[in-house]
PyMOL Python script that loads the backbone (N, CA, C, O; Angstrom):
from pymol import cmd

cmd.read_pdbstr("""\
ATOM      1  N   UNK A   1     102.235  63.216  80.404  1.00  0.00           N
ATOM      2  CA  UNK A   1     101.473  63.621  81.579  1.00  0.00           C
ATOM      3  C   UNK A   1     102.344  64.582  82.394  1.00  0.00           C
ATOM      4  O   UNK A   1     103.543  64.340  82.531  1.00  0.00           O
ATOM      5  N   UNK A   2     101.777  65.665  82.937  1.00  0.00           N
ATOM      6  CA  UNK A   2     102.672  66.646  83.601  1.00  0.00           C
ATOM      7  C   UNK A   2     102.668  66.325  85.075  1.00  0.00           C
ATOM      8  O   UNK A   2     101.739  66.032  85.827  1.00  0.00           O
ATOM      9  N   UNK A   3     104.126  66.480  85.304  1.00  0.00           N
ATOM     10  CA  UNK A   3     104.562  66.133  86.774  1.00  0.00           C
ATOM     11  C   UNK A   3     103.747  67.082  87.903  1.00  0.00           C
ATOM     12  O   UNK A   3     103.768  68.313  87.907  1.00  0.00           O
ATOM     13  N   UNK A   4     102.955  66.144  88.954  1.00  0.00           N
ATOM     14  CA  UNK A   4     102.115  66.985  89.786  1.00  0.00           C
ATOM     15  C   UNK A   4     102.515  67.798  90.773  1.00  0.00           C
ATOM     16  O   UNK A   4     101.823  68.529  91.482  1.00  0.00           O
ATOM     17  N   UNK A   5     104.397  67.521  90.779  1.00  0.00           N
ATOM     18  CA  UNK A   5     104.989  68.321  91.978  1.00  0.00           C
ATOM     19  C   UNK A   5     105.524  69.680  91.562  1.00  0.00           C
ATOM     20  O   UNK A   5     106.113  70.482  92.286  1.00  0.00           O
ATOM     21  N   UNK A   6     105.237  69.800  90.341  1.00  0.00           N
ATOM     22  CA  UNK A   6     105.830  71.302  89.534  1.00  0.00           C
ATOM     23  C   UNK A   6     104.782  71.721  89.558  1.00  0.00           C
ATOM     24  O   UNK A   6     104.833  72.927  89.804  1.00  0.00           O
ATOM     25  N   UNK A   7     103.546  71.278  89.398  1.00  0.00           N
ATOM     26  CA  UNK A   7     102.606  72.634  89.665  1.00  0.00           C
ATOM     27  C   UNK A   7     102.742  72.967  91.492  1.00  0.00           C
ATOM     28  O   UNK A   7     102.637  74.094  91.977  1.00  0.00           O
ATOM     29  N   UNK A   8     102.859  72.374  91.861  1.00  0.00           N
ATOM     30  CA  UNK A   8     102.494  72.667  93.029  1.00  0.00           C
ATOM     31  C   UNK A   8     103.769  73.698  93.830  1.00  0.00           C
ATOM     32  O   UNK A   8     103.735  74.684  94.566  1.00  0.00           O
ATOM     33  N   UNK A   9     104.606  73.043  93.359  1.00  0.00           N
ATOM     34  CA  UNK A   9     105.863  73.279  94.033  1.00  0.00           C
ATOM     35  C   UNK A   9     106.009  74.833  93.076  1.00  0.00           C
ATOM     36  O   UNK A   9     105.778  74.867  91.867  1.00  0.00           O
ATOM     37  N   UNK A  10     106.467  76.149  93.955  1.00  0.00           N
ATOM     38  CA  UNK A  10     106.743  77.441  93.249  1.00  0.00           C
ATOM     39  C   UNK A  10     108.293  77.025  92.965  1.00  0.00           C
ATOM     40  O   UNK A  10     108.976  76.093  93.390  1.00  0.00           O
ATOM     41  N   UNK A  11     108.511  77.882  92.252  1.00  0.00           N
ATOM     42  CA  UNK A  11     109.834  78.196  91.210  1.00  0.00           C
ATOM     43  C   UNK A  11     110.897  78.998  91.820  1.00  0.00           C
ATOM     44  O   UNK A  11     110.927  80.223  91.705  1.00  0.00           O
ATOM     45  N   UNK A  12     111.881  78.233  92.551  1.00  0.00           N
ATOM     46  CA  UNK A  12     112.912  79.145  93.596  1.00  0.00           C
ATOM     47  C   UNK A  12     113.772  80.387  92.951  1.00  0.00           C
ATOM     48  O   UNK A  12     114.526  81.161  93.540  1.00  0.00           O
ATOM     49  N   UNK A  13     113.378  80.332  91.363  1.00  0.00           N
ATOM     50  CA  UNK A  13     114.080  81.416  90.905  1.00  0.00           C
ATOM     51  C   UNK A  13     112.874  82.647  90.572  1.00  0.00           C
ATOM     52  O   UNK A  13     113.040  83.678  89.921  1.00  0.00           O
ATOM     53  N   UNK A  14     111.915  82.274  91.092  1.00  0.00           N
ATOM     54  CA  UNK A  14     110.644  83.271  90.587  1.00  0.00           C
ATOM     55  C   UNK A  14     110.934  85.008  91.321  1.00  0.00           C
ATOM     56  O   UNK A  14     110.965  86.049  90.664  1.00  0.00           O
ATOM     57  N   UNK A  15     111.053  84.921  92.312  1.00  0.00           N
ATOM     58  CA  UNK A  15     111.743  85.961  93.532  1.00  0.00           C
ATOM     59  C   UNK A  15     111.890  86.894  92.935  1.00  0.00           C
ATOM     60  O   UNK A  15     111.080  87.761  92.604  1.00  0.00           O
ATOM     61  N   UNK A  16     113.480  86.736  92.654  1.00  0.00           N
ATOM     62  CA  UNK A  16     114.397  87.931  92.546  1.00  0.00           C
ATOM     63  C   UNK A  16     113.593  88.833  91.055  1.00  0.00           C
ATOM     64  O   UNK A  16     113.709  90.019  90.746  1.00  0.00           O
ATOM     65  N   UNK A  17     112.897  87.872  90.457  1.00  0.00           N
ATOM     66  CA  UNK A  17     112.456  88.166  88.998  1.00  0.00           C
ATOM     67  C   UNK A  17     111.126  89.013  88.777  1.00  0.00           C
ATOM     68  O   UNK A  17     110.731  89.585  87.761  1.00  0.00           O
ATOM     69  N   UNK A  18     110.684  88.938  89.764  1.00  0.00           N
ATOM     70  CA  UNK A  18     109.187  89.638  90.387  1.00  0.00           C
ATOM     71  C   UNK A  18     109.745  91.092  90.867  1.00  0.00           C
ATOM     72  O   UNK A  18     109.215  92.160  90.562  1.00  0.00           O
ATOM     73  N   UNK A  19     111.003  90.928  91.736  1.00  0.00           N
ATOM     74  CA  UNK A  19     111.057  92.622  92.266  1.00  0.00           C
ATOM     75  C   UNK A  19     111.215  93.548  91.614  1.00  0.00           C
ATOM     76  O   UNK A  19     111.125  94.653  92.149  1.00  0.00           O
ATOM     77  N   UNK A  20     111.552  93.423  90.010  1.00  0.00           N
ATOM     78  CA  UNK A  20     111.601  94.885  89.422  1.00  0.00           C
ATOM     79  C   UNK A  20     110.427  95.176  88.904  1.00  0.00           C
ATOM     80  O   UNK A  20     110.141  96.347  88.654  1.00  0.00           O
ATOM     81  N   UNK A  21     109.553  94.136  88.659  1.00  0.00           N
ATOM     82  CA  UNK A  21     108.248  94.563  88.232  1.00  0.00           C
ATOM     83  C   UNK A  21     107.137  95.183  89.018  1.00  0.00           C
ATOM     84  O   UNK A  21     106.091  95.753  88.707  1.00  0.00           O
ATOM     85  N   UNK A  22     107.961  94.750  90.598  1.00  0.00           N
ATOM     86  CA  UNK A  22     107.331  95.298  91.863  1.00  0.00           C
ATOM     87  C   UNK A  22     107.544  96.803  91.728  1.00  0.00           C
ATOM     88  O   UNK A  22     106.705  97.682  91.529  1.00  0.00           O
ATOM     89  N   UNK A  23     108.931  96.897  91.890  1.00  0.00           N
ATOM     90  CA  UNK A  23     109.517  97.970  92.191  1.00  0.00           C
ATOM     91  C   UNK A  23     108.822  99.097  91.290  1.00  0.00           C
ATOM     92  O   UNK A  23     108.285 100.073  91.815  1.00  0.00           O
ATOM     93  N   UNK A  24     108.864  98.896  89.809  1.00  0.00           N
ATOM     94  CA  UNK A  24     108.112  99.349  88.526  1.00  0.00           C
ATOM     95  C   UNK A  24     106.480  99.636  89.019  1.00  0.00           C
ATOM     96  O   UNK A  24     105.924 100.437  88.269  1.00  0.00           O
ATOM     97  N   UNK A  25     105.915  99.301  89.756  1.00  0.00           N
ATOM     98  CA  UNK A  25     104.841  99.391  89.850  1.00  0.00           C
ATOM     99  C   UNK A  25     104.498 100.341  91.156  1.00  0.00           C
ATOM    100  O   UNK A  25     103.326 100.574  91.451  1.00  0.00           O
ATOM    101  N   UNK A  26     105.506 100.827  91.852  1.00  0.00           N
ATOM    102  CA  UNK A  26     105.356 101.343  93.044  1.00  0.00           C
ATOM    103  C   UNK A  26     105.482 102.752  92.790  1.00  0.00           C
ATOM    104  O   UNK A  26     106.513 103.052  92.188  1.00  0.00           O
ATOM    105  N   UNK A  27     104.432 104.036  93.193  1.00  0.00           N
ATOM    106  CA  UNK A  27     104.599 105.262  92.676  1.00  0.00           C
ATOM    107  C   UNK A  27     105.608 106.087  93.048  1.00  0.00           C
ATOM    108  O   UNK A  27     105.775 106.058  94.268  1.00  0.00           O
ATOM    109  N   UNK A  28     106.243 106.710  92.552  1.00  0.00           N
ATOM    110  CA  UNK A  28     107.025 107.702  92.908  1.00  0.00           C
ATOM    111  C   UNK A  28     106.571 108.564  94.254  1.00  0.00           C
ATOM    112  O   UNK A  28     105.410 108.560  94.663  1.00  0.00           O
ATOM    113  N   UNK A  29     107.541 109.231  94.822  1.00  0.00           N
ATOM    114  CA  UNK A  29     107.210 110.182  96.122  1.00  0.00           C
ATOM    115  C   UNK A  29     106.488 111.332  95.581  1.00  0.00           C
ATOM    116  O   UNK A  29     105.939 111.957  96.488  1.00  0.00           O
ATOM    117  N   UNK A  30     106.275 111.882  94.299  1.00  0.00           N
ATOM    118  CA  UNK A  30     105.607 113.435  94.286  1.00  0.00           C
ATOM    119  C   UNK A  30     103.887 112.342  93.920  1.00  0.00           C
ATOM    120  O   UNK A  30     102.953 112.875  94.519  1.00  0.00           O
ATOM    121  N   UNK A  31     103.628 111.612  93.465  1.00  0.00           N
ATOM    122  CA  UNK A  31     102.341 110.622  93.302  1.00  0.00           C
ATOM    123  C   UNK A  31     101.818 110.612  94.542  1.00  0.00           C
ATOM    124  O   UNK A  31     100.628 110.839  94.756  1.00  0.00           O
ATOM    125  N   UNK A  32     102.792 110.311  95.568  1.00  0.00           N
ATOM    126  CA  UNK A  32     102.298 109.711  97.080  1.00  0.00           C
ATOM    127  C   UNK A  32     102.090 110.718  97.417  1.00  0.00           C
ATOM    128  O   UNK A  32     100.917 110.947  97.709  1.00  0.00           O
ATOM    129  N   UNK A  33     103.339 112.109  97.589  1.00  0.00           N
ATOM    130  CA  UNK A  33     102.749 113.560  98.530  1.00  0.00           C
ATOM    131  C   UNK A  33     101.463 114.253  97.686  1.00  0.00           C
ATOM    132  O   UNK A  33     100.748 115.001  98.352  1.00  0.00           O
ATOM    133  N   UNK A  34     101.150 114.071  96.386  1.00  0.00           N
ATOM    134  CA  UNK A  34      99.566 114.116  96.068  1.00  0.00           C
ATOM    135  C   UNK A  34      98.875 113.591  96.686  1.00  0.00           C
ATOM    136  O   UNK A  34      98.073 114.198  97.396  1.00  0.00           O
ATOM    137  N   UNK A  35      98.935 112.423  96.640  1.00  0.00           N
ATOM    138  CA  UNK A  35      97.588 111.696  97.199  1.00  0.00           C
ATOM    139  C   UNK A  35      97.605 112.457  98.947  1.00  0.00           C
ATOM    140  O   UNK A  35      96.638 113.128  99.308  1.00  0.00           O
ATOM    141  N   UNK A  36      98.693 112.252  99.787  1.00  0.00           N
ATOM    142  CA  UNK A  36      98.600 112.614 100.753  1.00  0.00           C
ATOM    143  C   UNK A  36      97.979 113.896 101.048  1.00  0.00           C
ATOM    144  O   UNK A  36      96.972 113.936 101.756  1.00  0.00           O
ATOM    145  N   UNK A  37      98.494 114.930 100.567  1.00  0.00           N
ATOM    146  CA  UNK A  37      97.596 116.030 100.710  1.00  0.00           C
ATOM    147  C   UNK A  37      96.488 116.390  99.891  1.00  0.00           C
ATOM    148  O   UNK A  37      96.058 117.523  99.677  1.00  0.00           O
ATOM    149  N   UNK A  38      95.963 115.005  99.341  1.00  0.00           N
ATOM    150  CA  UNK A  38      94.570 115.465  99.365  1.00  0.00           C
ATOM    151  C   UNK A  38      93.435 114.888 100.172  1.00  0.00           C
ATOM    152  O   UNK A  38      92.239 115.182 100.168  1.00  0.00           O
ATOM    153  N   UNK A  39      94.163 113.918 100.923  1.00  0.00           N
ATOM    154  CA  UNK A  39      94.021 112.923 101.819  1.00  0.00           C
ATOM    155  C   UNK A  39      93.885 113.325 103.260  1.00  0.00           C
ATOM    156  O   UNK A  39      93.213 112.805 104.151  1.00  0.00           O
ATOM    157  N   UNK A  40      95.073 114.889 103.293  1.00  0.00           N
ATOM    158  CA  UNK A  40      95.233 115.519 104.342  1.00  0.00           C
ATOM    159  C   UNK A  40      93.840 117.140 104.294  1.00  0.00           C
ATOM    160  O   UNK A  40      93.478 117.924 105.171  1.00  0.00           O
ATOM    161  N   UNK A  41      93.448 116.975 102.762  1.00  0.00           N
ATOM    162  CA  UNK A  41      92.526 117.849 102.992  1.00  0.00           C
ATOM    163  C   UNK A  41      91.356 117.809 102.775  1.00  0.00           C
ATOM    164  O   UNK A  41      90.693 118.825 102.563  1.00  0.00           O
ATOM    165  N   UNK A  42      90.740 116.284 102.790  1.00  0.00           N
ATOM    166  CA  UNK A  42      89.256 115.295 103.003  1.00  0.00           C
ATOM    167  C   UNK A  42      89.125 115.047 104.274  1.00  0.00           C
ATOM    168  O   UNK A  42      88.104 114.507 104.702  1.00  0.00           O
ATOM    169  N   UNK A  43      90.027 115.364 104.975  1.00  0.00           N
ATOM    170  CA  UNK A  43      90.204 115.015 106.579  1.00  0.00           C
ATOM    171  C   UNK A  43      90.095 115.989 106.836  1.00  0.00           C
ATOM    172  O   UNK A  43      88.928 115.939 107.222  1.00  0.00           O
ATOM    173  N   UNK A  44      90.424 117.126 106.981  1.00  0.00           N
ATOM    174  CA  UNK A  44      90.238 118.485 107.494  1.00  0.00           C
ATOM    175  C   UNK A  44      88.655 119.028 107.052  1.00  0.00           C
ATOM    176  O   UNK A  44      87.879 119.681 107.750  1.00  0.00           O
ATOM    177  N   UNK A  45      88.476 118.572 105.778  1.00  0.00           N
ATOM    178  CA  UNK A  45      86.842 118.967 105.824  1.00  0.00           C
ATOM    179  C   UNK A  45      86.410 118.239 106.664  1.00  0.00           C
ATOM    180  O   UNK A  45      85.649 118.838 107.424  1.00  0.00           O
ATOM    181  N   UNK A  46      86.586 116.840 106.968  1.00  0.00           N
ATOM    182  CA  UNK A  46      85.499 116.226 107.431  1.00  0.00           C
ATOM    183  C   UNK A  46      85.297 116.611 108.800  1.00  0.00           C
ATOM    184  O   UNK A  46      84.223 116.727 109.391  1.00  0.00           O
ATOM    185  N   UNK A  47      86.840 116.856 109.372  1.00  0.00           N
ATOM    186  CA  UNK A  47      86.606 117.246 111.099  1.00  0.00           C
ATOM    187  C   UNK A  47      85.978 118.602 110.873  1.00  0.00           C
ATOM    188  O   UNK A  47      84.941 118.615 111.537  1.00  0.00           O
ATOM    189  N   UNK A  48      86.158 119.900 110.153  1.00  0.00           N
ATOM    190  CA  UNK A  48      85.339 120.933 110.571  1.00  0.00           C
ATOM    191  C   UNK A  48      83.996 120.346 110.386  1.00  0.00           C
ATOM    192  O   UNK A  48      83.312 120.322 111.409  1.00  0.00           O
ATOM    193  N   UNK A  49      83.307 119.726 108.993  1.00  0.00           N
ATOM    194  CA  UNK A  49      82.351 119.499 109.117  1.00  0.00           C
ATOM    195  C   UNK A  49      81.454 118.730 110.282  1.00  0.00           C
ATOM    196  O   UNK A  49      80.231 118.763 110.418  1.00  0.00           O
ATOM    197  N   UNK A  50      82.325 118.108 110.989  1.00  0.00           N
ATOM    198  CA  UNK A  50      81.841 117.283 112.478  1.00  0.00           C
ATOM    199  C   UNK A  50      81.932 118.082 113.474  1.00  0.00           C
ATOM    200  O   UNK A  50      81.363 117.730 114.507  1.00  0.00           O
ATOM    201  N   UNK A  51      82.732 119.495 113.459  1.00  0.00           N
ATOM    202  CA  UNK A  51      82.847 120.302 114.387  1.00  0.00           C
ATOM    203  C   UNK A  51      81.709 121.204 114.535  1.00  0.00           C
ATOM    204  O   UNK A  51      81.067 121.453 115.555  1.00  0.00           O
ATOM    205  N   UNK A  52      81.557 121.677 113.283  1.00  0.00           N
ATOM    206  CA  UNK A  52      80.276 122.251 112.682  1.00  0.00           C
ATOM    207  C   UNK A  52      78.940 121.743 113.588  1.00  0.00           C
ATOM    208  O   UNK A  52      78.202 122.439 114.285  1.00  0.00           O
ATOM    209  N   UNK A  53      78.876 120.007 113.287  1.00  0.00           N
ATOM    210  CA  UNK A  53      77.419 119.499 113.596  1.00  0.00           C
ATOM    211  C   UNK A  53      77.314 119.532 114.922  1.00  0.00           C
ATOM    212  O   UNK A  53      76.283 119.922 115.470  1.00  0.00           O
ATOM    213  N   UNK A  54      78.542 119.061 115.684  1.00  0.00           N
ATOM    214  CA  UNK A  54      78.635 118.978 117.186  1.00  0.00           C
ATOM    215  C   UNK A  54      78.366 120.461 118.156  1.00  0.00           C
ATOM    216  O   UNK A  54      77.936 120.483 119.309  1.00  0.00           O
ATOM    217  N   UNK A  55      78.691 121.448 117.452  1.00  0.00           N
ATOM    218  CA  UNK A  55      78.209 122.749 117.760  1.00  0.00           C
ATOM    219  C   UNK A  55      76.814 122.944 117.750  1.00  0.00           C
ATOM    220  O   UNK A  55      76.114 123.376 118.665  1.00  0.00           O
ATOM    221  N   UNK A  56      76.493 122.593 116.653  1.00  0.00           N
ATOM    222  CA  UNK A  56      75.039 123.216 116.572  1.00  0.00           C
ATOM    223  C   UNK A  56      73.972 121.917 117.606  1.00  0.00           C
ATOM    224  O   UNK A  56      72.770 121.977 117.864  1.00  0.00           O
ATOM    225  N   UNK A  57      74.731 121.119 117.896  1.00  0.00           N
ATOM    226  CA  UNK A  57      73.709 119.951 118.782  1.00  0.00           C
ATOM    227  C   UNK A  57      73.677 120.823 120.046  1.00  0.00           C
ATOM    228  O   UNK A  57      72.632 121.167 120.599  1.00  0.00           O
ATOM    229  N   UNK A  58      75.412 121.282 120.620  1.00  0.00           N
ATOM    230  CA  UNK A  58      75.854 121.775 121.775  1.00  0.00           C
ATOM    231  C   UNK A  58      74.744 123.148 122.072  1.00  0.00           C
ATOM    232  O   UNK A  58      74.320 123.380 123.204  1.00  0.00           O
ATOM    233  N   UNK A  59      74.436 123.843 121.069  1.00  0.00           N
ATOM    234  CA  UNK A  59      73.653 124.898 120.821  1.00  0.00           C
ATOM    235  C   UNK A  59      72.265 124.882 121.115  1.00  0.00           C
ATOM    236  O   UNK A  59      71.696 125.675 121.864  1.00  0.00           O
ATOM    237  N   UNK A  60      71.667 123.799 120.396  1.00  0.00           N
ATOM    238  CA  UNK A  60      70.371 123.478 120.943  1.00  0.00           C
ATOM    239  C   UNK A  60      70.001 122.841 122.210  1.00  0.00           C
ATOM    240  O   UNK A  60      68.848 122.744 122.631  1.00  0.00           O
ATOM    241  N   UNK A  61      70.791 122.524 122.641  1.00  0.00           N
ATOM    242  CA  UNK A  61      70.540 121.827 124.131  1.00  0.00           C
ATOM    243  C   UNK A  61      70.269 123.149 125.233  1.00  0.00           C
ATOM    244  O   UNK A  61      70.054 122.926 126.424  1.00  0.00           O
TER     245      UNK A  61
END
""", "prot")
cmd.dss("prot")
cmd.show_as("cartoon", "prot")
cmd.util.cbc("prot")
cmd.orient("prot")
């Protein structure tokens, strides 16, 4: 019968053994400044495009 305090209880050596697979999994900086500037240029459409609509409301009034 398996002891009910080992499932429960985590594994004090689990830690240190997890961070390289962390680390391994985390993207590099030229991955991230991609994403960022495309991130930085879905945002720039979106404000002209809101600048755009807010004009033409400002217009018809």
């Amino acid at each position: 019968m398996p002891d009910p305090d080992r499932d429960t209880v985590p594994d004090r050596d689990s830690g240190p053994r997890d961070r390289p697979a962390l680390l391994a999994a985390t993207p590099d900086a030229e991955a991230v400044s991609d994403w960022l500037r495309t991130l930085a240029a879905l945002a720039g459409l979106l404000g002209l495009l809101l600048t755009l609509i807010a004009v033409e409301l400002l217009v018809r009034l």
